[in-house]
N, C-alpha and C positions, 0 to 999 in steps of 0.2 A: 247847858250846852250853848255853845256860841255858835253861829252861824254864820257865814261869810257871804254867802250867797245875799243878795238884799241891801246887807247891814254895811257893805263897805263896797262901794265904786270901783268897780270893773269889767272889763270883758272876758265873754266865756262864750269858748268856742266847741258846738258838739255835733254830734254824728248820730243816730240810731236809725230805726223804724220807725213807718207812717204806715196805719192800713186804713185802706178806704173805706164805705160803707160795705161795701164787699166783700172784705175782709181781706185784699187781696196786699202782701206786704211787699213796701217799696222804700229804698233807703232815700235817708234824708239828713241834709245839713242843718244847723242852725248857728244862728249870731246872738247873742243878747249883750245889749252894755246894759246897765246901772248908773244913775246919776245921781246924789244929792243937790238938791237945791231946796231955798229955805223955805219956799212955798209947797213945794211936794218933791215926793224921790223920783224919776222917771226910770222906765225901765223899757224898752226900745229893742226891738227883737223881730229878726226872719227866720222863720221854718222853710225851706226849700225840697220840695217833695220830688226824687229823680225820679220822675214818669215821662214817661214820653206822650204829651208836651210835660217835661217841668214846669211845676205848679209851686210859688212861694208867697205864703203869709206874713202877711207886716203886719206887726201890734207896736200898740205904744201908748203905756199906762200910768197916768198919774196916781201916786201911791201917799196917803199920808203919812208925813213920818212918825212914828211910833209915839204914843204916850209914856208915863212911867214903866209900866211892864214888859212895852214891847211883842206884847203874845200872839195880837191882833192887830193888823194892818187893813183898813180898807182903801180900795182904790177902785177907779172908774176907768173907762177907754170908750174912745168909738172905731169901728171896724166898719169899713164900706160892706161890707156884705151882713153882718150880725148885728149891727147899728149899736146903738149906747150900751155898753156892759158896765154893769157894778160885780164887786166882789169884794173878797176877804181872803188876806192873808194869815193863815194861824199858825204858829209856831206850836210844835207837839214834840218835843225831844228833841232826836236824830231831823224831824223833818219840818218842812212847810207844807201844806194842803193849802191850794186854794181850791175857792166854790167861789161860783160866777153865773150871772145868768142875765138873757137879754130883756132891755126895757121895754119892748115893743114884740118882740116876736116870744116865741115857745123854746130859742134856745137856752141852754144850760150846760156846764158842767163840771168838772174839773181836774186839777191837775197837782201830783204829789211829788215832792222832791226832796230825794231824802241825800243828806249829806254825808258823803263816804270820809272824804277827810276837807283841811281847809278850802282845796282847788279843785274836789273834783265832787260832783252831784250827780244823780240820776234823777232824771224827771218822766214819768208818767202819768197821761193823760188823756179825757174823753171828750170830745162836744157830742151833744144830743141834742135831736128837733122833739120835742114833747120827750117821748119813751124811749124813742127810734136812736141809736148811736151813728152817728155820720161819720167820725173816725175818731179815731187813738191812734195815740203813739209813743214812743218810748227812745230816750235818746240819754248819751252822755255826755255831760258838759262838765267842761276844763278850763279853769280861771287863765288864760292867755299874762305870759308874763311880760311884765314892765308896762 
């Protein structure tokens, strides 16, 4: 299966659920672009959480690009609040799973996306401080044309 999400530069624009540690659900946007470049792929993304105040996360993570098979991607980020993150991207079929966890603290978690067709994904996903889940959320994302 080929995947589009990742494997080719673009933006993808979505919409779902954020619930807190409280489980309490609150809609939310997101943005993600995609870059290749020859040093790593970047991948650059806001979550915007509609809570009154609106709450929005920025990540932005250097991805190596894929060896031979492509199956496994690792990539790193730092995050002013979760500080240095590593992970890994695994290609399983239909989907990407990543797992990720922080260099210094107790977070962890991760997040699955599984691909409906070439422009559009579903992405759900956990952070966790030790055992405790601080939130999840679930959103649909749409490759934005041109």
């Amino acid at each position: 299966m080929s995947h589009t999400f990742l494997f080719h530069p673009a933006i993808w624009i979505g919409s779902g659920t954020f619930w807190c540690q409280d489980g309490q659900p609150l809609p939310a946007e997101c943005r993600t672009e995609v870059a290749h470049r020859s040093e790593c792929w970047l991948l650059a993304g806001t979550l915007k959480v509609l809570g009154s105040p609106p709450v929005e996360f920025v990540n932005a993570y250097c991805i190596e690009p894929p060896g031979r098979n492509g199956a496994a991607l690792k990539w790193h980020s730092e995050n002013a609040t979760l500080g240095k993150l590593h992970g890994t991207f695994s290609i399983i079929g239909s989907s990407i799973l990543s797992v990720y966890r922080s260099e210094s603290a107790g977070y962890h978690g991760a997040d699955h996306l599984r691909r409906i067709d070439d422009d559009n994904y579903e992405s759900t996903g956990m952070l966790l401080l030790e055992e405790r889940r601080l939130s999840s959320w679930q959103v649909l994302l749409r490759r934005a044309s041109g």
